[in-house]
Residue, then its C-alpha position, 0 to 999 in steps of 0.5 A: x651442394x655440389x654433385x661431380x657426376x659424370x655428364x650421360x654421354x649421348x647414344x647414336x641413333x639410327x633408322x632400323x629396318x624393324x618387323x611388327x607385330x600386326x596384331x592389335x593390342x601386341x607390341x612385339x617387334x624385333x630388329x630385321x638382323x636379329x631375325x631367323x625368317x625371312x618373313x618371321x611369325x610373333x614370338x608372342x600370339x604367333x601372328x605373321x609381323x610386318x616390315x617397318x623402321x624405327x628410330x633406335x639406338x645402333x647395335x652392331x650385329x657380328x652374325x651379317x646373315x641370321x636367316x641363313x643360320x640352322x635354327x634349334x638343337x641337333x638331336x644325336 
């Protein structure tokens, strides 16, 4: 039987400036551009995270300086 699907187009990777969470056994991380802290704490077990890199797929970012950005809501 012949099967015309389209061939899965490769995605780029790139080396990604990442935080970690350092907790053992929490597996928490997120991306140094998405971060507000400059330093961030574990949205999971409140842990201080590490600086690290991984090896992800590459996303563009349109806010270049998250941390300079007021975090919550207004209360009026």
């Amino acid at each position: 039987m012949y099967n015309r699907k389209k061939p899965l187009e490769e995605i780029p990777e790139e080396n990604t400036k990442v935080w970690t969470c350092e907790t053992e056994g929490c597996n928490s991380w997120m991306r140094d551009n998405f971060a507000f802290d400059h330093v961030p704490t574990c949205l999971i077990c409140h842990e201080p995270m590490v600086s690290g890199e991984k090896m992800l797929p590459a996303l563009n970012n349109s806010n270049s300086d998250m941390k300079t950005l007021k975090k919550g809501t207004p209360i009026m």
